[in-house]
Structure formats: C-alpha cells, structure tokens
C-alpha positions as CSV (number, residue, x, y, z in Angstrom):
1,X,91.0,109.0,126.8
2,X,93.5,108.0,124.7
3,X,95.6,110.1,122.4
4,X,97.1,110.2,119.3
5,X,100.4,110.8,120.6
6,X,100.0,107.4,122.8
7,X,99.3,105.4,119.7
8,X,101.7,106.8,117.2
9,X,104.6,106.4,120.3
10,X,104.8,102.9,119.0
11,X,107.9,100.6,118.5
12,X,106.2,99.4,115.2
13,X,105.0,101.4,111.7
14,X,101.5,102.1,111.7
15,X,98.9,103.9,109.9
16,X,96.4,106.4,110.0
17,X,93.4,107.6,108.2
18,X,91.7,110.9,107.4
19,X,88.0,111.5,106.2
20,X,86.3,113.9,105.0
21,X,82.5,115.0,106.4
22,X,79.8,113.7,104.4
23,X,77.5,116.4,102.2
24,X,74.4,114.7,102.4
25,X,73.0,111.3,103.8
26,X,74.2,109.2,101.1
27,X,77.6,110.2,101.9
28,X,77.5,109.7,105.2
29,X,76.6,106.0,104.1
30,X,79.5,105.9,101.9
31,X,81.8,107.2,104.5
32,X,80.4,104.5,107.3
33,X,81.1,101.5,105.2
34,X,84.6,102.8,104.7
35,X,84.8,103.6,108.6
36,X,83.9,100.1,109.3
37,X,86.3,98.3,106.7
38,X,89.0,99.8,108.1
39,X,88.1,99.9,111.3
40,X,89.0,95.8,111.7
41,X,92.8,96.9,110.5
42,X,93.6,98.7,113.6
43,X,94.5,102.6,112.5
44,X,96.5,104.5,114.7
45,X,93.6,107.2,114.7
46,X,90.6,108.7,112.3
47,X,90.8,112.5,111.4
48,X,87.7,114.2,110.2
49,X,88.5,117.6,108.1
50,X,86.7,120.8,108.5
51,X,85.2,122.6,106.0
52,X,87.1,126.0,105.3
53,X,85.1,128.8,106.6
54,X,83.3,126.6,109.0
55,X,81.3,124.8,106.1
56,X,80.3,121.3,107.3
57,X,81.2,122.2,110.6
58,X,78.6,120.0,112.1
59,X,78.7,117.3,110.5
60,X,82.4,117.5,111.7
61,X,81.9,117.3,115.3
62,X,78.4,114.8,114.4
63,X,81.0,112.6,112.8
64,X,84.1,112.9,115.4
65,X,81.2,112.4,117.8
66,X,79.8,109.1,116.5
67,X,82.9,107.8,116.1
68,X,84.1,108.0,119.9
69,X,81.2,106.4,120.9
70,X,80.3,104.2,118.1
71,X,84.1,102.9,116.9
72,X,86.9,101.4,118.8
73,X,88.2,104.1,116.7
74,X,90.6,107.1,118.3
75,X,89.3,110.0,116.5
76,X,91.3,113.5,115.5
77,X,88.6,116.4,114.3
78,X,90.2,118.9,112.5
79,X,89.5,122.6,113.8
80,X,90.2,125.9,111.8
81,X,91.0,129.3,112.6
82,X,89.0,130.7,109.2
83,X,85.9,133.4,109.8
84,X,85.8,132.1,113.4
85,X,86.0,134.6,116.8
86,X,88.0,133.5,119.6
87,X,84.8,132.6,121.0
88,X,83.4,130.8,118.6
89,X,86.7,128.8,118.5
90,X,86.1,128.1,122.3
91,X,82.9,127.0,121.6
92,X,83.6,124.3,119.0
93,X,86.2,123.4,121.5
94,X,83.7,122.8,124.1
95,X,82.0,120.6,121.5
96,X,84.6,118.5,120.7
97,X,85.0,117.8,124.3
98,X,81.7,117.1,125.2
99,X,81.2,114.5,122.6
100,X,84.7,112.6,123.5
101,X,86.8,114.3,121.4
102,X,90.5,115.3,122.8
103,X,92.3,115.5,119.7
104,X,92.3,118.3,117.3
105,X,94.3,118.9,114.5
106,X,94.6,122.8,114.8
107,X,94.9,124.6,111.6
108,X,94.9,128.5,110.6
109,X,92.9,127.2,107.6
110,X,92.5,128.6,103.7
111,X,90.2,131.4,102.8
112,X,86.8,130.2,102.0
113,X,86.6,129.6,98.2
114,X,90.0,130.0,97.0
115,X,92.7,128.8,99.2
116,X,95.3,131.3,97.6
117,X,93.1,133.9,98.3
118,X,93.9,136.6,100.4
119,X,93.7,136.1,104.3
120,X,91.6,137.9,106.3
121,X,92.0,137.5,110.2
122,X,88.4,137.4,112.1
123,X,88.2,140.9,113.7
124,X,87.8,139.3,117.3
125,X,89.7,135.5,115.5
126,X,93.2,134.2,115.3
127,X,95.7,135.0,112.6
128,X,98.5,132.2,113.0
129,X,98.0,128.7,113.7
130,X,100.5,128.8,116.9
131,X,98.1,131.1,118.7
132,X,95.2,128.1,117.9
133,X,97.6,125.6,119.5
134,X,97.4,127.6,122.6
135,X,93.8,128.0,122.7
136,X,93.5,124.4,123.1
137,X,95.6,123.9,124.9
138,X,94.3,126.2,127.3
139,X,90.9,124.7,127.7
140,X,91.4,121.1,128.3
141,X,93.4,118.4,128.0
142,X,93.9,117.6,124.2
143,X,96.4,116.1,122.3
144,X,97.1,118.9,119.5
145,X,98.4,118.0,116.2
146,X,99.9,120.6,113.7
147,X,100.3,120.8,109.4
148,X,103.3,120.3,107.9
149,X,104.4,121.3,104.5
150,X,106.7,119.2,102.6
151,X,106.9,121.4,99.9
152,X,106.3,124.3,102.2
153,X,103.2,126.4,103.1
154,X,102.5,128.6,99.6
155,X,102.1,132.1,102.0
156,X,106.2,130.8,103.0
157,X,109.0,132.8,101.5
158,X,111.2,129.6,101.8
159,X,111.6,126.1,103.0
160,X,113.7,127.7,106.0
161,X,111.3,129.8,107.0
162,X,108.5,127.2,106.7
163,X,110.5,124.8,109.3
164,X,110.8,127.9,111.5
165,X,107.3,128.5,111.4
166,X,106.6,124.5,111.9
167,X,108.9,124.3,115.3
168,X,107.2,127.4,116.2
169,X,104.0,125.7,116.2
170,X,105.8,122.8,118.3
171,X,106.9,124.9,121.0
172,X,103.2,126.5,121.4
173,X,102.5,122.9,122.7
174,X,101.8,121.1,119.4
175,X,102.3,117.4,119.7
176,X,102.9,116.1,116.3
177,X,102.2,117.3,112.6
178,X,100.6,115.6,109.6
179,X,102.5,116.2,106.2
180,X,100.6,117.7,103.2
181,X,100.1,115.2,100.3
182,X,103.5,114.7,98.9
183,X,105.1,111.6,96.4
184,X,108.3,111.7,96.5
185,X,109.4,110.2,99.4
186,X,112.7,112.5,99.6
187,X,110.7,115.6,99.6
188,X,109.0,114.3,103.1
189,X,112.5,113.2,104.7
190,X,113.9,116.6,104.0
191,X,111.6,118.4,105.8
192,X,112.3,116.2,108.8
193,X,115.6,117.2,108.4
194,X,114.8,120.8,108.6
195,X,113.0,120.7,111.6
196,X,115.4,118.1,113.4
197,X,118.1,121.0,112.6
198,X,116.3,123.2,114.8
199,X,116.1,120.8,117.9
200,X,112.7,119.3,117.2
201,X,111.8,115.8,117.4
202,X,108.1,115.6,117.3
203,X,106.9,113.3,115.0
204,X,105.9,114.3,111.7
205,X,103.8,112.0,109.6
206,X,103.6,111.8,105.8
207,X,100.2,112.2,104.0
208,X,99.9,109.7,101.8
209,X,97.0,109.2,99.0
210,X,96.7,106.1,96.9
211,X,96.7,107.4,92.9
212,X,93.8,105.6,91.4
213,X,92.6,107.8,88.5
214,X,93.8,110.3,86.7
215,X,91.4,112.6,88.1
216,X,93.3,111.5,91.5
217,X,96.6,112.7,90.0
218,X,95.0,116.1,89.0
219,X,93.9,116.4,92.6
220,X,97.8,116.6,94.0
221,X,98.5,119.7,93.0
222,X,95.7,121.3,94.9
223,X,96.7,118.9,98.0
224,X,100.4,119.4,98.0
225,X,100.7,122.9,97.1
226,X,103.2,121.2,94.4
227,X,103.1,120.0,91.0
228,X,103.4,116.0,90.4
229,X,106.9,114.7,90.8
230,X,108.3,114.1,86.9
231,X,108.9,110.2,88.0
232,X,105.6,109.9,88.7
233,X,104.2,111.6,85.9
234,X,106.4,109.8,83.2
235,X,105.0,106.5,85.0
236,X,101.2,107.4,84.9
237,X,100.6,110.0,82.1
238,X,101.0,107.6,79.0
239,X,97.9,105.7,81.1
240,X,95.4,107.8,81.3
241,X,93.1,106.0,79.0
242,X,93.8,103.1,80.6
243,X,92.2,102.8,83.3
244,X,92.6,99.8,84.9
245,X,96.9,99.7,84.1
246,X,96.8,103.4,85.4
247,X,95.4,102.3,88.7
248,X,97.8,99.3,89.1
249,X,100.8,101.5,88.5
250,X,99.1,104.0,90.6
251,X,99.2,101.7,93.5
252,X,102.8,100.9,92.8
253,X,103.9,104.1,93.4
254,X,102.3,104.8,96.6
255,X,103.6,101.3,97.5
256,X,107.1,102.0,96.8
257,X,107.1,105.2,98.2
258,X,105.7,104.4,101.6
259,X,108.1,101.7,101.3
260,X,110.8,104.0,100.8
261,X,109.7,106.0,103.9
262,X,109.5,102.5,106.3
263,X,113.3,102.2,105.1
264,X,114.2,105.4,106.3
265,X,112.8,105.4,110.1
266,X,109.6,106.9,109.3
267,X,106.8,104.6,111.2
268,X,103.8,106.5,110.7
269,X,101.9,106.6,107.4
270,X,98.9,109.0,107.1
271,X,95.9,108.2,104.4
272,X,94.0,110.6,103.0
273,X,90.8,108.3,101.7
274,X,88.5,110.7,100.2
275,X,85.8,108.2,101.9
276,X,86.7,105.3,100.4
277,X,89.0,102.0,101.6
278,X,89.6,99.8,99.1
279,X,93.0,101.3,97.7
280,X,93.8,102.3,101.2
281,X,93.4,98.6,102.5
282,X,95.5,97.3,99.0
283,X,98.4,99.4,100.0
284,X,98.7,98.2,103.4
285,X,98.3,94.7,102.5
286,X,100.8,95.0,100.3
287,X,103.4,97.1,103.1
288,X,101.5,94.4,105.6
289,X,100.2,96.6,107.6
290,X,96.9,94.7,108.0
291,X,97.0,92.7,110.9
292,X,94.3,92.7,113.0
293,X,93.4,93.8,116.8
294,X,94.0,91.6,119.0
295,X,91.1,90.1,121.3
C-alpha cells in the first residue's frame, strides 16, 4: 500500500488531482478519459469527493475502487461525517479497505442542500472532524488527510481559531490537509504560517482550479468560502464575453499563482478538475510538471 503521505514526502514539487463521482454513465465516461490523460503525468494521488449527505456514496467507493485496481493511480476517497452513524461510518470504512483504499480524506462535511445551513450531528454520528480522524484511525492502517481553510472554515469566529481547530485535527492523527480553493497565493502561505506558529509542520497543500469560464469564476465563491480576489477580477471581468481571451488570461492566473507558491517552498499543488484535464494538463506544462513515469 502506498500512501499519500509517502508520495507527497518528496524532494521535488508535485501535483495532485481531485474528481468528482460521476451522476450517470456518461459521466463516468467523461471522468475515465480524464483519469487516463492524466494518469501518464504521474500525480501524486487521485481524490474522489463524497456527496454531502452520503449522495453518490457508491459510486465513490465504485470509483476509488476501480482506480486501485485499474490505475497505477494512488487513490484518496473522500469520507464525510454528514447524516451518517458511527456505524455506518465504520462501515464505509470497511469499504474503503476492502476495495484497496487506505487513504481518506476525513471531513465533518456541509449540511445536505445548503452548506451554510444549520448542522445537525447524527443522533448515534460525529460532530467535529477530529473525532472522524480517530475513527480511522482506529480501524486500520490509513493514511488520513484533513481540510484546510485558507480563508477559514465560514462556522470559524476567526482565522486564529480556524488554525487552532486545523492543528487540532493534526494531533488526532491527521497526516496532511488539502486547502480550499483559494487565488491569491498570499492568502494560502498565511495560513501555513498560522499553523507553523502553533508547532505544526504537516504539510498543507493548496487547492488549485484552472479559471476557464466565467461560469468557473462564479463557482469560487462557493469553493473558497471567499469572494474572488479584486486582482483577479479586474483581470478577467472585462472578458466575460470573450471567451476564448477570458480563458487564456484565466490560465495565466492560475499559472502565476502556482508559480508564486513553487517560489515560496510550497511543493505540492492540488487540482480540483471538475472531470476534465485539459486546463489541468496546460498549467502543468507550463509550471513543467509533466514529465512522465519512468519505466
């Protein structure tokens, strides 16, 4: 078994990928042929979300499945505490495990249906996502990844308190944490900061997402929990009926942002894809990141 924590330990920057699982069959199409152009380009590791609520649940754990025995692909399936018992959680555990699966990105999770909705904890479930660390923790051997929140977690009073809360999920036995979406390369390295204050070193990777339409750009806010950086917006709004100059400044954002990160020690780069590769692959070829495995 190899874990994420083995391949982001690296002495070079790398890259990982996140994917979303399918509705229907022809998304599941759609999200093969983006598996397998990537694939070639050596990621780190491929994380599958999770449907709040449990919705697309199994196609989750289908997905994570296929691609530990299909892929030369490490794969990370994402695992939430929302409307689940601490049974059930065990169960989808058990799942994970028996289809090759020993990474999990353990997350408290968003109400089902609006993620600033109230929470309500399962009346046998979980309420924080420290208390999830632990319960995978407990049954096997996994290698447990965490959120981070760049802009902090909305249900935070503060940035303080949100690092707290992130080294808290550290010391349950968390391994590493992948940033929300963020833009601003600044934003991410000050969270580092914060948690390196409190004595934590655990790597903490950026979330990255390659701007390539405007609906794209509309889509940050609900990812980042913040609105768009004004730099970026000044660059991008006055192209919004362009389409093709909004996507090539798009790119160049990313670009120079993820550049920006490289410059500054960070050596992990995290890509959410929404099931497609092709702005994914343009932005590592241009950071050249796209060197192939090795026979």
């Amino acid at each position: 078994m190899t874990s994420v924590l083995e391949r982001i330990s690296v002495d070079r920057v790398v890259f990982s990928v996140e994917f979303m699982p399918p509705r229907d069959d022809a998304d599941e199409q759609q999200l093969w042929r983006a598996i397998r152009e990537l694939e070639g380009l050596d990621p780190a590791f491929l994380s599958v979300t999770y449907g709040a609520g449990g919705s697309r649940r199994d196609r989750t754990i289908r997905t994570t499945g296929r691609v530990a025995r299909e892929t030369t692909l490490v794969p990370m399936a994402h695992l939430t505490a929302v409307d689940h018992s601490v049974a059930e959680l065990r169960n989808v555990i058990g799942w994970y495990a028996a289809v090759g699966v020993h990474n999990v990105l353990a997350l408290r999770g968003d109400p089902p249906g609006d993620p600033m909705g109230e929470w309500v904890k399962h009346p046998q479930g979980l309420s924080y996502a420290d208390e999830l660390v632990r319960l995978v923790r407990e049954l096997g051997d996994f290698c447990v990844g965490v959120a981070a929140f760049p802009y902090g977690h909305p249900r935070c009073a503060d940035l303080d308190t949100d690092a707290d809360m992130l080294v808290r999920k550290f010391r349950a036995g968390a391994d590493f944490a992948v940033g929300q979406l963020c833009y601003d390369a600044a934003d991410f390295l000050r969270l580092r900061d914060r948690v390196a204050a409190r004595g934590s070193d655990a790597p903490i990777l950026p979330g990255v997402m390659p701007l390539t339409t405007p609906k794209m750009l509309g889509k940050t806010l609900e990812l980042s929990g913040a609105p768009v950086p004004p730099k970026v917006a000044e660059r991008l709004e006055p192209l919004v009926d362009d389409p093709k100059s909004f996507r090539a400044a798009g790119i160049d954002v990313v670009t120079e942002m993820c550049e920006q990160l490289i410059a500054e020690g960070v050596n992990v780069l995290h890509f959410y894809t929404f099931n497609r590769s092709k702005a994914t692959k343009e932005v590592l070829g241009r950071l050249g990141l796209v060197a192939s495995r090795t026979p």
